[in-house]
N, C-alpha and C positions, 0 to 999 in steps of 0.2 A: 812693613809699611814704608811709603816710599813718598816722601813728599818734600819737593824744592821749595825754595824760597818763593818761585813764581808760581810753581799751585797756593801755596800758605796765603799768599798775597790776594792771590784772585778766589779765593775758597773764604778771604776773610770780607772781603769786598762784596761778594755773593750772599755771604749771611747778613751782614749788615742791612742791604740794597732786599731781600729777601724779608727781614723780619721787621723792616719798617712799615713791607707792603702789607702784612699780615697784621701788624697790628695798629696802624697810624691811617693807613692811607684811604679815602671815601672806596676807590673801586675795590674793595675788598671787603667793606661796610658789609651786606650781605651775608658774610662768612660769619662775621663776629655777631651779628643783631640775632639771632637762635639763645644767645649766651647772656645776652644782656637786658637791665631793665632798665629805660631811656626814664631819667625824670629833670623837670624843668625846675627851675628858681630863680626867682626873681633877685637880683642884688642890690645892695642899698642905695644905689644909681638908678634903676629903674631897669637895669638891661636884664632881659634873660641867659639866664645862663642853665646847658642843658648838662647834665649828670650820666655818666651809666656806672651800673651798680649789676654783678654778678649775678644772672637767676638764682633761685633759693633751693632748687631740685638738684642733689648730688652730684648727679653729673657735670648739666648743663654750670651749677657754681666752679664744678673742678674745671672745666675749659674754658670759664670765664674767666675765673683769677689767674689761670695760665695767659689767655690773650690780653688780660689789663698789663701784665708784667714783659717788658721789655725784654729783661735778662733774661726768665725764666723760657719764653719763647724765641730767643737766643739760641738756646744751648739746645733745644729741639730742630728746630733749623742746622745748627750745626753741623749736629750729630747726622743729623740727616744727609748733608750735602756731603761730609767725610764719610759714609757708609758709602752711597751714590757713587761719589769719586775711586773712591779705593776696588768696590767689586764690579760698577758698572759706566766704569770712567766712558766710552764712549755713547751711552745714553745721557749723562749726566754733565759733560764738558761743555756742551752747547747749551745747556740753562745756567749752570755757573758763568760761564764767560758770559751770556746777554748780562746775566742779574750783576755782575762786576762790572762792567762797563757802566749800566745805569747807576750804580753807586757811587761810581769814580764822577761822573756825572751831575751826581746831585750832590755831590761835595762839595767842585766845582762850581754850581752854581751857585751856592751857600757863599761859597767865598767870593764869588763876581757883586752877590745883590751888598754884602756887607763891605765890598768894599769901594760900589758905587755910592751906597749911602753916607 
C-alpha cells in the first residue's frame, strides 16, 4: 500500500466533501427519504420543527441509523474511496480530486462567511 501525504490529504478531503453530501446535504435528500420517517413538532415558540427517525423494518432501520451517523458513514465512504484508489486509482482519482477540491471549498467558505460576520 502506497499512499503520500498528497493522496492522504486529497483522500481525506474527499471523504469529508463526500459524506457530507450523503448525509447532510438536500440534493441527496432522495437517497436518505427510503430510510426515513419525517415527523413535525411544534416547539414552545411556536416554530415547527421537523424530526427524522430511522424506518422500523430491519433493513431500511440499519441504513437509516448508518445515514443519521456521520462517523459511521464516514468510515464507509472511506473505506470505499481507499479500496477505489488503491486497485482502481485511475477510475477513482478524478472523483476523489473533484469531491477534494469541493471540500477544500467549503471549508473555505466556512471560514470566509465567519469571518465576514
Amino acid at each position: 500500500m502506497d499512499i503520500n501525504l498528497m493522496d492522504f490529504i486529497l483522500l481525506a478531503l474527499a471523504c469529508f466533501r463526500l459524506t457530507r453530501l450523503i448525509v447532510f446535504d438536500k440534493i441527496t435528500e432522495f437517497l436518505r427519504a427510503p430510510f426515513f420517517e419525517e415527523v413535525e413538532e411544534e416547539n414552545e415558540e411556536g416554530i415547527i420543527e421537523v424530526y427524522f427517525y430511522p424506518k422500523s423494518t430491519p433493513v431500511k432501520k440499519f441504513i437509516g441509523e448508518l445515514l443519521s451517523c456521520y462517523w459511521c458513514t464516514g468510515i464507509w465512504v472511506s473505506a470505499g474511496l481507499v479500496v477505489g484508489f488503491l486497485y482502481f486509482s485511475h477510475l477513482f482519482m478524478p472523483i476523489i480530486l473533484i469531491a477534494a477540491i469541493a471540500g477544500l471549498a467549503s471549508i473555505l467558505e466556512t471560514l470566509v462567511q465567519v469571518w465576514i460576520e
